[in-house]
C-alpha positions as CSV (number, residue, x, y, z in Angstrom):
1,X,-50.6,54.1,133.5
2,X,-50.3,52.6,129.7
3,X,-53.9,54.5,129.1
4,X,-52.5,57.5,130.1
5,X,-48.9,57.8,128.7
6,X,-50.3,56.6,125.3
7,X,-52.7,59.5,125.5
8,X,-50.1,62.2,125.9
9,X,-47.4,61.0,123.8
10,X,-49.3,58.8,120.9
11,X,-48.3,56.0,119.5
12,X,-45.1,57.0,117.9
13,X,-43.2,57.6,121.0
14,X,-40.6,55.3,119.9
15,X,-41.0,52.1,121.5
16,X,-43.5,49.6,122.2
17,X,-45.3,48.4,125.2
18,X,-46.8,45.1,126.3
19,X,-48.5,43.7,129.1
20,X,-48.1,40.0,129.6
21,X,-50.8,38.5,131.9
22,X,-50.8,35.1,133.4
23,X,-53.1,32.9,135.5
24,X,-50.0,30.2,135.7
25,X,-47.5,31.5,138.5
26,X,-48.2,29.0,141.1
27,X,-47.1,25.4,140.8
28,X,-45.9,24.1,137.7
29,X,-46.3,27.2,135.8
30,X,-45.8,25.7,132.4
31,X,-48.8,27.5,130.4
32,X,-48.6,30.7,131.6
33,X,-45.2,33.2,130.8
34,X,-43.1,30.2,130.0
35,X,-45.3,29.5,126.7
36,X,-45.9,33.4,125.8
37,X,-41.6,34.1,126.3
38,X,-41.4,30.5,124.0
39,X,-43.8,32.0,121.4
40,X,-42.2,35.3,121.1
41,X,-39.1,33.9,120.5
42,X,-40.5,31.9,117.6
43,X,-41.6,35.4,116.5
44,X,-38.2,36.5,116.9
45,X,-39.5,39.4,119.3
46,X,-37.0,40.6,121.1
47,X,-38.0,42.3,125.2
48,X,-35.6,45.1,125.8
49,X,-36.5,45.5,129.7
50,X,-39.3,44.0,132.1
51,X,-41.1,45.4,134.6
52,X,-42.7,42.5,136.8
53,X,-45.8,43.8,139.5
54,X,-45.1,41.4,141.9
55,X,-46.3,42.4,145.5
56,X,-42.8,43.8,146.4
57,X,-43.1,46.0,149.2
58,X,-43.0,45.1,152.7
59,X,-44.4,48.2,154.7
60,X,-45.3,51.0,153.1
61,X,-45.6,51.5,148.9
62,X,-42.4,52.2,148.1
63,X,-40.0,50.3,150.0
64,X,-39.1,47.8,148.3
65,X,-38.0,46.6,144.6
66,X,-36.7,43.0,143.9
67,X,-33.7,42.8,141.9
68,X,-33.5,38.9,142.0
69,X,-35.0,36.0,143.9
70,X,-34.1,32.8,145.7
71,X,-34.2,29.6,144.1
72,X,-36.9,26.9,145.5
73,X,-36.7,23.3,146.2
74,X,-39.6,21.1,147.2
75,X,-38.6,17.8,148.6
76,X,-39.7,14.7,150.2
77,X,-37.3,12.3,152.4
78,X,-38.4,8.8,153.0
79,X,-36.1,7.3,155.9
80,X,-36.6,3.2,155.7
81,X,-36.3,1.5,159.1
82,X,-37.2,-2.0,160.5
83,X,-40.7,-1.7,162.8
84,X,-40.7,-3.3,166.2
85,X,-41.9,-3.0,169.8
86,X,-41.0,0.3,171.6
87,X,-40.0,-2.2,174.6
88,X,-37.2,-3.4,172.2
89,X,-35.4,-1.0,170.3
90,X,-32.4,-3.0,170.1
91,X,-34.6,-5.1,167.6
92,X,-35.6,-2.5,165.9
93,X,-34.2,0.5,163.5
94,X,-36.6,3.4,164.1
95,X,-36.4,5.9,161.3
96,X,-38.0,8.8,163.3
97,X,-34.4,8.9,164.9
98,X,-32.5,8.7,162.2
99,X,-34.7,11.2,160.5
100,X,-34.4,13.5,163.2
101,X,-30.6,13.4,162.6
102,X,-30.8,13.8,159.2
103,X,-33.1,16.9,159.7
104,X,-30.7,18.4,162.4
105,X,-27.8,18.2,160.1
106,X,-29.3,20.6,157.6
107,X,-31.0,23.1,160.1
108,X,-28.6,23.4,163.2
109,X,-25.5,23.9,160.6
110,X,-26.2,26.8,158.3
111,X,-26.0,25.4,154.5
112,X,-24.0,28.4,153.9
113,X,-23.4,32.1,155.0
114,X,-25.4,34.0,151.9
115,X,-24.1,36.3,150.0
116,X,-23.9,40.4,149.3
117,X,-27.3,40.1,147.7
118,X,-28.6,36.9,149.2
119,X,-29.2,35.6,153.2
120,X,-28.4,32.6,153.8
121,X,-30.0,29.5,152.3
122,X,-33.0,28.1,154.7
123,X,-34.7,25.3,155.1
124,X,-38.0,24.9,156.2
125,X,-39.5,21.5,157.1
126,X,-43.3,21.4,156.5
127,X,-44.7,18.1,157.6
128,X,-43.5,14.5,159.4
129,X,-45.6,11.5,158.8
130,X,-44.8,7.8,160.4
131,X,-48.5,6.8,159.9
132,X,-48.4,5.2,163.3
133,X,-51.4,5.8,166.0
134,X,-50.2,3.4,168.0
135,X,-47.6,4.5,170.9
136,X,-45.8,1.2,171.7
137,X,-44.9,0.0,168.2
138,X,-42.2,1.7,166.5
139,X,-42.8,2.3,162.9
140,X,-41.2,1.1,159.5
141,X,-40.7,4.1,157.6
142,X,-40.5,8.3,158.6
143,X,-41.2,11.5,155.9
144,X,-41.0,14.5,156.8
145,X,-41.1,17.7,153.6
146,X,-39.3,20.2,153.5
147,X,-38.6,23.8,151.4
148,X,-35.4,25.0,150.9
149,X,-34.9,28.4,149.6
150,X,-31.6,28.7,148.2
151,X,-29.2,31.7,147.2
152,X,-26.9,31.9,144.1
153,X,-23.7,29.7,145.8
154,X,-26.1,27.1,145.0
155,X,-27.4,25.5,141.6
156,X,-30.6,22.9,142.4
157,X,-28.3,19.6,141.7
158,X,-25.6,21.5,143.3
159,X,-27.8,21.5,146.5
160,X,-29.1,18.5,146.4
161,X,-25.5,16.8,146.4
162,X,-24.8,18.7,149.3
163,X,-28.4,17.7,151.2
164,X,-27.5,13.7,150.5
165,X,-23.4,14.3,151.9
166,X,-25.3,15.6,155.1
167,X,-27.8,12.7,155.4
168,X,-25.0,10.0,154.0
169,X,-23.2,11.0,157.1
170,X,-26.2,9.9,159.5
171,X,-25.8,6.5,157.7
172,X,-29.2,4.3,157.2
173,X,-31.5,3.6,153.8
174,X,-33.3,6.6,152.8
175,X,-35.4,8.4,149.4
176,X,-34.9,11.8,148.5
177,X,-36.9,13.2,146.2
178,X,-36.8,16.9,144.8
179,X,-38.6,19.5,142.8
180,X,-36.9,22.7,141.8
181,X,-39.4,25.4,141.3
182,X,-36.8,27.8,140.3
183,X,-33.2,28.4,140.3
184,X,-31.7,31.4,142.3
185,X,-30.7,34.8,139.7
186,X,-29.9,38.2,140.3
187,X,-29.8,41.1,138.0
188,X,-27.2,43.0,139.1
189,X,-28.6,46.9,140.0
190,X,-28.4,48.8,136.2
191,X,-30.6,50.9,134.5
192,X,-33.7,49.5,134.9
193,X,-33.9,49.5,138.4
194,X,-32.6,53.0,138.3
195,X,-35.3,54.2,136.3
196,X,-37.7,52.1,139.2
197,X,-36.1,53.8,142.0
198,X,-36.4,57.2,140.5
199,X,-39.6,56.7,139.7
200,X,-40.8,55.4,143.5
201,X,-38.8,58.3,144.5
202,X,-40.7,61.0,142.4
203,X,-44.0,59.8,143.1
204,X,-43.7,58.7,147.0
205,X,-40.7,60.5,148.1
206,X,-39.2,56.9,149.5
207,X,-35.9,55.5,148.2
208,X,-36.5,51.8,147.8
209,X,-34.1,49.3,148.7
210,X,-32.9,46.7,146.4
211,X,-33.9,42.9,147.6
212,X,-33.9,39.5,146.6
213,X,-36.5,38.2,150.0
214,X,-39.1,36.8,149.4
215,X,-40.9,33.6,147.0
216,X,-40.3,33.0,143.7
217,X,-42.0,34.7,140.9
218,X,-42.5,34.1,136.8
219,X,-39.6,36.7,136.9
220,X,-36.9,33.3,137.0
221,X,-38.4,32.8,133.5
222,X,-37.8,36.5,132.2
223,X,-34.6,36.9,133.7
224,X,-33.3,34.5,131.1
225,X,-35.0,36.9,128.1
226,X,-34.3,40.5,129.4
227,X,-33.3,43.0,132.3
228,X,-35.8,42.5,134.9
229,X,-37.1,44.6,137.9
230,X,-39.8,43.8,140.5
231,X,-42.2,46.3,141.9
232,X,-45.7,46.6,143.0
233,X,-48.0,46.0,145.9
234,X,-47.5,45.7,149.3
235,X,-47.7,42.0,150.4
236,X,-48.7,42.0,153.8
237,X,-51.8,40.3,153.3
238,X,-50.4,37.8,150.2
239,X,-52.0,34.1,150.2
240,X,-53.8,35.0,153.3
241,X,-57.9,34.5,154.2
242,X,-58.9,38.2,152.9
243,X,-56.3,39.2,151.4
244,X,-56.4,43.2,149.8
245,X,-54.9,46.0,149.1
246,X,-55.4,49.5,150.1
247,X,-57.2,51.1,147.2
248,X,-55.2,54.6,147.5
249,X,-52.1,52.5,146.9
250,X,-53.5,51.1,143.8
251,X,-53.6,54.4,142.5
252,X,-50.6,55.6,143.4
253,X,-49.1,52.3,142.0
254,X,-50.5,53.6,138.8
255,X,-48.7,57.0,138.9
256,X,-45.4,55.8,139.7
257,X,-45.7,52.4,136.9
258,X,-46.7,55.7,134.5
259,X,-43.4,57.4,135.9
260,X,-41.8,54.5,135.0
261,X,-42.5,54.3,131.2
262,X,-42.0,58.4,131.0
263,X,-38.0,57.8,132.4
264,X,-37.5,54.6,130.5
265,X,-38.7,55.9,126.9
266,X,-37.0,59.3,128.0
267,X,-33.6,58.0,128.7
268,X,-33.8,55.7,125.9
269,X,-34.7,58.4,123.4
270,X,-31.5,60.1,124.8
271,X,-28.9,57.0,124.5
């Protein structure tokens, strides 16, 4: 799409383009974008507008651009108990109860109701380990994991204080411990996302829908730098065994990301 735009309009078309290209988006991602945004901020180069090629659509090429994205926390709780014999429980404190509880209390009552742009913050529990193969003894300690992906009424901390009010309530010793991945953001629909839209639409004759759904993405580190706007692939097959994409849509990705740069250096030439 660069190749081709460069080709018919040369390099003075008043602008510049860059493509930014990590192999750091999953986990920790701190060598990837983070370092590159940090180094061109040294350089005092400033990004007017990004266009992220996330795996976007749902269905069909075209349906679907991200205008933000939920915020993601890891965590790990510990419930400490006393162990015993399963014919005693009044000697006992079995933290598989108590964790039970304490899981209930955040799934069975919503952590809130979402918001215009956001549904409503979910979480997910992963795993439960009490390290016991035995059936009559009950066990000292119960973890379970657990994702929560969280809209913008929430900060991390701001979730995490209102995770430990719900499992103070169950009463009983417990660990929490957390990892933020990345805090929720939106950018509000503006120009950009326009100029995406409009683009999707000239090439594929769909009109995409604004969305936050979805994982996270190194977008949460550009949003803090420039306008941002997700759009590429459909995602149907993403982090599976096998996992492709239609080579047709590759192409036509191509035409509408060269659509793209024609309508953003065209308006901008106008304003």
């Amino acid at each position: 799409a660069t190749a081709r735009f460069l080709s018919q309009h040369g390099p003075d078309f008043g602008g510049s383009i860059s493509l930014l290209i990590t192999g750091d988006e999953e986990g920790a991602a701190i060598n990837g974008t983070v370092k590159v945004l940090d180094w061109l901020q040294d350089q005092h180069q400033v990004i007017d507008a990004c266009l992220v090629g996330e795996p976007t659509n749902t269905d069909t090429l075209g349906d679907t651009i991200k205008i933000g994205r939920r915020g993601s926390m890891n965590s790990v709780l510990t419930v400490q108990g006393t162990s015993g014999h399963a014919a005693y429980p009044q000697l006992a404190d079995n933290p598989i109860h108590r964790l039970m509880a304490m899981l209930t209390a955040i799934i069975d009552t919503p952590l809130d109701e979402g918001t215009a742009h956001f549904p409503a913050s979910q979480p997910v529990v992963t795993s439960i380990d009490v390290g016991n193969p035995v059936t009559n003894v009950i066990p000292a300690t119960a973890t379970a994991n657990f994702n929560v992906r969280f809209n913008d009424l929430h900060s991390g901390d701001s979730l995490v204080a209102l995770l430990r009010q719900r499992f103070d309530a169950i009463s009983g010793e417990y660990d929490l411990a957390v990892q933020v991945s990345g805090e929720p953001f939106l950018t509000a629909p503006g120009p950009l996302a326009a100029t995406v839209a409009a683009a999707v639409e000239t090439v594929t004759g769909r009109q995409a829908v604004f969305s936050t759904s979805g994982g996270t993405s190194d977008a949460r580190f550009i949003k803090d730098h420039c306008p941002i706007a997700e759009f590429g692939m459909i995602n149907d097959t993403a982090h599976k065994a096998d996992e492709n994409a239609a080579v047709d849509d590759i192409g036509t990705l191509s035409e509408i990301y060269q659509a793209v740069l024609e309508r953003f250096f065209t308006d901008s030439a106008k304003g």
